[in-house]
N, C-alpha and C positions, 0 to 999 in steps of 0.2 A: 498151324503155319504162322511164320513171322509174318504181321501185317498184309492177311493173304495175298491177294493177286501181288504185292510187291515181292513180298519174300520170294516165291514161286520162280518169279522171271530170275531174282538174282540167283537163284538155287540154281537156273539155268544155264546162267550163264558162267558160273563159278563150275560145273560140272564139265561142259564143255571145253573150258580155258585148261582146268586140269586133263582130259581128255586126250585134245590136242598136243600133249605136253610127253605124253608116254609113245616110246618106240615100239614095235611088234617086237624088238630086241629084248625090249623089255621087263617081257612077260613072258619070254621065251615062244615069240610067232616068230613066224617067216615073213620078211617083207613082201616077196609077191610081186608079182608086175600090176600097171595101172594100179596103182594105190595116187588115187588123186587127193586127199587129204593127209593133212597133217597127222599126225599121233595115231594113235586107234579107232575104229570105226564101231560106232553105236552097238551093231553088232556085236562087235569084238567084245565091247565092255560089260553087257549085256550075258553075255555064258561066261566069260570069266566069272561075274558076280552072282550067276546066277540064278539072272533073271531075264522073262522074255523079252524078246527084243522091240516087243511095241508097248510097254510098260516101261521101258527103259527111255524110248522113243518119245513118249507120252511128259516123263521127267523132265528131259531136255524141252521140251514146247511148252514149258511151265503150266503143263493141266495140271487141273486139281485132282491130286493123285496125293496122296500122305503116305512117304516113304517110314518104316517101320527104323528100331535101332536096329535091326539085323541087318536090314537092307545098305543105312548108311554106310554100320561097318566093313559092310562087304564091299561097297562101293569105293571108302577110304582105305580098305586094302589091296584093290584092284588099280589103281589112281595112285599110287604110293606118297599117299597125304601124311602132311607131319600133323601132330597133335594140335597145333595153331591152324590148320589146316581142316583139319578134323572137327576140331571146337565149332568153326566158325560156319562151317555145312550145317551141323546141328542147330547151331540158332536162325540160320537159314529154314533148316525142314520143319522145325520144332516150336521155337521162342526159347532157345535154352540150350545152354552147353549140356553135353552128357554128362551123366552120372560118373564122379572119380572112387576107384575100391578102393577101401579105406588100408588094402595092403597095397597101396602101389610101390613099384621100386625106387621111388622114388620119396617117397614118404619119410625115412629116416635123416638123410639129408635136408628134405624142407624144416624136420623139424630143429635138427642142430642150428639151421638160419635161426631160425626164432628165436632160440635158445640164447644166442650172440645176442642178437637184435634183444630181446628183455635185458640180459647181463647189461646193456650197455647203459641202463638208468639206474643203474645200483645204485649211484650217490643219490637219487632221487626222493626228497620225504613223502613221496604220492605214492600209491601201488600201481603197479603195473603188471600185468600178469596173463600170459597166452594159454587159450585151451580150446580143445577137439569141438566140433559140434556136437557133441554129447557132453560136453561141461568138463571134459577131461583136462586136469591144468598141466600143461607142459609143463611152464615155464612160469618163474614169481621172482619179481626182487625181493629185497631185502624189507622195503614199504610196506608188500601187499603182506606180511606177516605181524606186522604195527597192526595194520587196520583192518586186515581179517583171520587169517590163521597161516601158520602153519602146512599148506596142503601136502609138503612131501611127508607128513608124518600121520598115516591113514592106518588105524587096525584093523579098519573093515576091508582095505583092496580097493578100497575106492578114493583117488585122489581126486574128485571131482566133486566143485563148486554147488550142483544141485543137490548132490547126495548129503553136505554138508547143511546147506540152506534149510533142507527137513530134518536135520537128524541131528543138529546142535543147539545148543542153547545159546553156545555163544553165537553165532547167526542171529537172534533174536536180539540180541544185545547189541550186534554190529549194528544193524539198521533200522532206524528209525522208523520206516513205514515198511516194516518187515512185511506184512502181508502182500502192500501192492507190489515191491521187488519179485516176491515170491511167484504169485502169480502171473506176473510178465515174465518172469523164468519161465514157467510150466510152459507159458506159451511157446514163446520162441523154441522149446526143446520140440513142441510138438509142431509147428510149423516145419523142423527137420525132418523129424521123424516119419512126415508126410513124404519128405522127395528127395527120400535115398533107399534102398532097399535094406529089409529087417535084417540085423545079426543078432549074433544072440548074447553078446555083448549088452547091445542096449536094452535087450528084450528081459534079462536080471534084473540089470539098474530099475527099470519101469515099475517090475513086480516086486521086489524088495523095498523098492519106494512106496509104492501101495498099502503094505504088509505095514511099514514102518510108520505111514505119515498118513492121518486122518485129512488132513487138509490135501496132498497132492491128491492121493486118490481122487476126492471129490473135484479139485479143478482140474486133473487131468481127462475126467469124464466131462467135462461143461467143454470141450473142443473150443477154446478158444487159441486162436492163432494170433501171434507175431511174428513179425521178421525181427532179424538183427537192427536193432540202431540206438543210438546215440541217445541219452538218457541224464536226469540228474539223480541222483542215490542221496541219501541223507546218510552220512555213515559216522557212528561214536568212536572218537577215538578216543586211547584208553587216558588220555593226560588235557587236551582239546574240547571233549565233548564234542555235541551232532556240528558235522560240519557239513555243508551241499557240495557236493562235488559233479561236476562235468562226464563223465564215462563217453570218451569217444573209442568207438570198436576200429580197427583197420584193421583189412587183408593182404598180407603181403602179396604181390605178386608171383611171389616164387612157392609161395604155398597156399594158395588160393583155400584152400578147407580148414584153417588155420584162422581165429584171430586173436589177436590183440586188443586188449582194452587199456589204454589209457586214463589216467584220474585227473582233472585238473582243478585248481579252486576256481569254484561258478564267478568269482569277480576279473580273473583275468578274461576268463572268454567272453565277457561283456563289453569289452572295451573296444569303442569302433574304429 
């Protein structure tokens, strides 16, 4: 639970608000005589979702009760929660929005945003360049092929940043302290790969990484974790030499599973 006894009460009270909100019309009931409350009754919400009605009863009186994902969703189906709606129950029950399928319908559209949103630093000398949490790169200016490669031009099938990291030399030439980049990659992939469920997608990349790279194998078994964040890279450029650069990640909001990395020289972002 989110910050137990608090989340709990607010889980309650955002269950109820929503409750109150639905008609018997609704849901296809019959209003009924003496209906002395608003919306639907505990009851009511209860067999629609599919659950007994003093479990259900138990939720709204914010007991310590840990509503399951089936439950939620059933609960935000019954309640006719929009997705902002839906999100915000779950870091209510949970500490954590739910899980997004990496085929949502909406998925193709978030990515064409991106796609804009990178094209729009073309004129940029920095790289800039968005990709999947699996290292898949959407999207690169013109920059990120100065100072790293190339990614639309892949003969393995894999345009992605990790797969490249083990599998090229030039990687080893881009960065400076190739090892430590390296390894703060492995991590952060596996800190993912932790809290979303397996496809088999990523479950290739993994084992072909293995197969390919003496070094991932062995730090992808030392289970170290990172999150996504903001970093300095030392990276070679090919006329420049090692220059530090800034890497700030954002997520858009319209495509939350998606980021963007930013490059900047470490001297402007010093300046107070």
């Amino acid at each position: 639970m989110n910050d137990g006894g608090h989340g709990r009460r607010e889980l309650a009270k955002f269950l109820r608000s929503r409750r109150q909100r639905i008609t018997p019309a609704d849901v296809g009931l019959p209003a009924g005589p003496r209906r002395r409350t608003d919306g639907l009754r505990r009851e009511e919400v209860a067999v629609l979702a599919g659950l007994s009605p003093t479990w259900y009863t138990y939720l709204e009186q914010s007991r310590d009760i840990h509503p399951s994902a089936a439950v939620l969703d059933s609960l935000s189906r019954v309640l006719h929660l929009t997705e902002h709606e839906r999100r915000y129950m779950y870091l209510l029950a949970h500490g954590q929005a739910p899980q997004t399928a990496s085929d949502s319908p909406d998925r193709d559209t978030a990515h064409d945003l991106v796609r804009c949103l990178v094209a729009a630093t073309d004129d940029s000398d920095y790289p800039v360049y968005a990709f999947d949490p699996t290292g898949t790169i959407l999207a690169r200016n013109p920059a990120c092929t100065v100072w790293y490669t190339d990614f639309t031009d892949s003969s393995n099938g894999y345009h992605n940043i990790i797969w490249w990291m083990f599998t090229s030399s030039r990687a080893r030439e881009c960065f400076v302290t190739w090892e430590h980049d390296a390894r703060d990659m492995v991590a952060q992939f596996r800190a993912y790969h932790a809290s979303h469920l397996v496809i088999a997608e990523r479950g290739r990349l993994i084992s072909e990484l293995e197969q390919r790279s003496p070094e991932f194998q062995r730090w992808w078994h030392e289970h170290d974790v990172h999150s996504q964040h903001g970093r300095i890279r030392v990276l070679r450029h090919p006329e420049r030499g090692p220059v530090r650069l800034r890497v700030a990640v954002l997520h858009p909001a319209d495509a939350p599973s998606v980021s963007v990395a930013f490059h900047l020289p470490e001297s402007t972002t010093n300046t107070p």
